[in-house]
C-alpha positions in Angstrom: 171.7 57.8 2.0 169.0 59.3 4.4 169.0 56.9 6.9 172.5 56.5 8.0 173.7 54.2 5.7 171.4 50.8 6.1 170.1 51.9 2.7 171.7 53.5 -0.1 171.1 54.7 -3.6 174.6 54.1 -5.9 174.7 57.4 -7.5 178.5 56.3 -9.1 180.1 53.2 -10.1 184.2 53.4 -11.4 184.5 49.7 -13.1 187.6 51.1 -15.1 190.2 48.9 -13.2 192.9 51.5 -13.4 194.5 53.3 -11.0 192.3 56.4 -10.9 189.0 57.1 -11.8 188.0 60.5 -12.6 184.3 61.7 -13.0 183.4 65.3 -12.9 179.4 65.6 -12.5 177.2 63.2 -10.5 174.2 64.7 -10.6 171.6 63.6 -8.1 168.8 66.0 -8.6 166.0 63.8 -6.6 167.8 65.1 -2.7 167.3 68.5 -3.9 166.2 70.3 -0.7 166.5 67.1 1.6 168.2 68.3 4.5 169.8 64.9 6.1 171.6 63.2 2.9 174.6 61.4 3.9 177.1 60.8 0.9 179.7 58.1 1.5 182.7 56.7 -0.4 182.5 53.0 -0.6 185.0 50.2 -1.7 184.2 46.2 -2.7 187.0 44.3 -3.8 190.1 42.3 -3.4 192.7 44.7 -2.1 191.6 48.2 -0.6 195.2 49.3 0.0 196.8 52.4 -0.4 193.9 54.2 -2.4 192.6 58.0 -1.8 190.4 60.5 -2.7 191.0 64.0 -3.5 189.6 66.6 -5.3 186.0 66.7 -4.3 183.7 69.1 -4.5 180.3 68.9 -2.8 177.5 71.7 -4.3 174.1 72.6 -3.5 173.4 75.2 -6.2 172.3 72.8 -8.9 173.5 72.8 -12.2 173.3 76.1 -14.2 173.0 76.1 -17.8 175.0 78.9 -19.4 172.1 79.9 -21.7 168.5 78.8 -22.7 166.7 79.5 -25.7 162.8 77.8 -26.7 163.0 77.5 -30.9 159.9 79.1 -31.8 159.8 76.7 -34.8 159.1 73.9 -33.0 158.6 75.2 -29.4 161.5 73.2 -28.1 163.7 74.5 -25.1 167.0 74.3 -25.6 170.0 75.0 -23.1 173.9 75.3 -23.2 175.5 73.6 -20.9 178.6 73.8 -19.4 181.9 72.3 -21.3 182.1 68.9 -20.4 182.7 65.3 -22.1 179.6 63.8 -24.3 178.9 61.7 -21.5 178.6 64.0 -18.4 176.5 66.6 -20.8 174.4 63.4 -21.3 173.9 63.7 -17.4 173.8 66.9 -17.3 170.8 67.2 -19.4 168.7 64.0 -17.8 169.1 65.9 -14.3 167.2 69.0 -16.3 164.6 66.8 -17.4 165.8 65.9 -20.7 168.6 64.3 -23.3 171.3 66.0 -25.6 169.3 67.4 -28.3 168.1 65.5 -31.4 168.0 67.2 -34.5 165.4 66.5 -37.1 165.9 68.5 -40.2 168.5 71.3 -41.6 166.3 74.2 -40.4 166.7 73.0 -36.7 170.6 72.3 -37.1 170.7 75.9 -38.8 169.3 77.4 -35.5 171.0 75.3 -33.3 174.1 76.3 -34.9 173.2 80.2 -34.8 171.6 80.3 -31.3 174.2 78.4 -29.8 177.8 77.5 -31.4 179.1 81.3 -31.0 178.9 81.6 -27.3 180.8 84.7 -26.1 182.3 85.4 -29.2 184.1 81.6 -29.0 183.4 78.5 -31.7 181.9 76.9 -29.4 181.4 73.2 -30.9 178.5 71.5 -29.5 177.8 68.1 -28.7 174.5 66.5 -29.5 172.5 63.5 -28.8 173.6 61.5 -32.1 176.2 58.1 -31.0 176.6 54.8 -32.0 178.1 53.7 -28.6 175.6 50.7 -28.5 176.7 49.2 -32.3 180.1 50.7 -34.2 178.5 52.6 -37.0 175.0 52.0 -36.4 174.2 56.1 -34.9 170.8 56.6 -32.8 169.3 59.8 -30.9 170.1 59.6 -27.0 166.6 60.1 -26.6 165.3 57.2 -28.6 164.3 58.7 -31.9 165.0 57.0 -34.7 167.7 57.7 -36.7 166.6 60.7 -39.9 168.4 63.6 -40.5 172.0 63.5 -40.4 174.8 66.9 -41.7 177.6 64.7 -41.2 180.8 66.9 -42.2 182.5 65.5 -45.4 184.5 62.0 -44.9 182.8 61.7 -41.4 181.6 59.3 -39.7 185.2 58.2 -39.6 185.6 56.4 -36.2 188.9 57.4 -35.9 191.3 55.5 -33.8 188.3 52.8 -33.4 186.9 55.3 -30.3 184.6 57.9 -31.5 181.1 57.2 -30.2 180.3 60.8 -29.6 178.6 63.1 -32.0 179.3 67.2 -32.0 178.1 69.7 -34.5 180.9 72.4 -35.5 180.5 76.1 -34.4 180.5 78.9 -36.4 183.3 80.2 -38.1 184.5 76.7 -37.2 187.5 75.9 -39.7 186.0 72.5 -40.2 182.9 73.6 -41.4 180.3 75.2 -39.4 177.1 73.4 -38.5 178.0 70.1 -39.9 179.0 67.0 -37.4 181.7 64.8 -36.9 181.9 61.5 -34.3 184.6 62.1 -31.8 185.6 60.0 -28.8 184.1 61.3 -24.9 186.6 64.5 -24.5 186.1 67.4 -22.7 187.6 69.7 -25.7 188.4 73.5 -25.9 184.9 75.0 -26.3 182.4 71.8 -26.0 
């Protein structure tokens, strides 16, 4: 809020109905700079009894991508983010002005893959823009592009446990196979 509260912007919604909600990044890139924002914790429901909040952490510096790189193929910028569900990178990238990347043919995968899915000497598996969270095994680009190129590992899509919405490219010198992509559910893995 910038007036004290008689008008608000909702910048997160928990719906979960558990006990605990969890979110990591709410980024809210349009008070950059404002000098009177008010942030406030809010609760509408039946019972507001014995609930809490911990664990918050309140930043000014802005998100800061671990790496950038503009593919001089296509003249694309592209950055690496830091590890984080499919989801919250999904934020993550809107609040830089974009989406998780879409990839349109193998020579774009190949320099995805070489540019960025070695980070500090790590496999770094990465996540990219490709899900079929709207229709089970119907996949489209975060973006809106439709559906072309795919380098879908062997055996995958699988949807494995009836959860994985989420699309990540192996790194290199992954022992999965490097550069091609499996669906996965919204994790904050080792590396993506």
């Amino acid at each position: 809020s910038l007036d004290g509260g008689l008008t608000y912007t909702t910048a997160h919604t928990d719906i979960t109905g558990d006990t605990t909600s969890t979110t990591t990044i709410i980024p809210i890139p349009s008070l950059a700079g404002l000098a009177s924002v008010q942030l406030a914790f809010r609760y509408i429901g039946d019972y507001a009894s014995e609930w809490n909040l911990d664990n918050i952490l309140l930043t000014d510096e802005g998100l800061t991508a671990l790496m950038e790189a503009t593919n001089p193929a296509n003249g694309h910028k592209y950055y690496l983010l830091p590890q984080s569900g499919w989801n919250d990178a999904q934020l993550m990238a809107e609040s830089l002005g974009g989406n998780l990347t879409t990839i349109d043919d193998q020579a774009e995968n190949d320099w995805i893959l070489q540019t960025f899915g070695d980070y500090n000497g790590l496999v770094a598996d990465l996540w990219i823009g490709f899900n079929d969270v709207a229709v089970e095994g119907v996949f489209e680009w975060a973006d809106g592009t439709p559906p072309g190129f795919t380098n879908w590992h062997p055996n995958q899509p699988d949807n494995n446990g009836n959860n994985e919405n989420y699309v990540h490219m192996y790194g290199i010198n992954s022992i999965y196979g490097q550069g091609t992509w499996n669906d996965m559910f919204d994790a904050a893995a080792t590396g993506w």
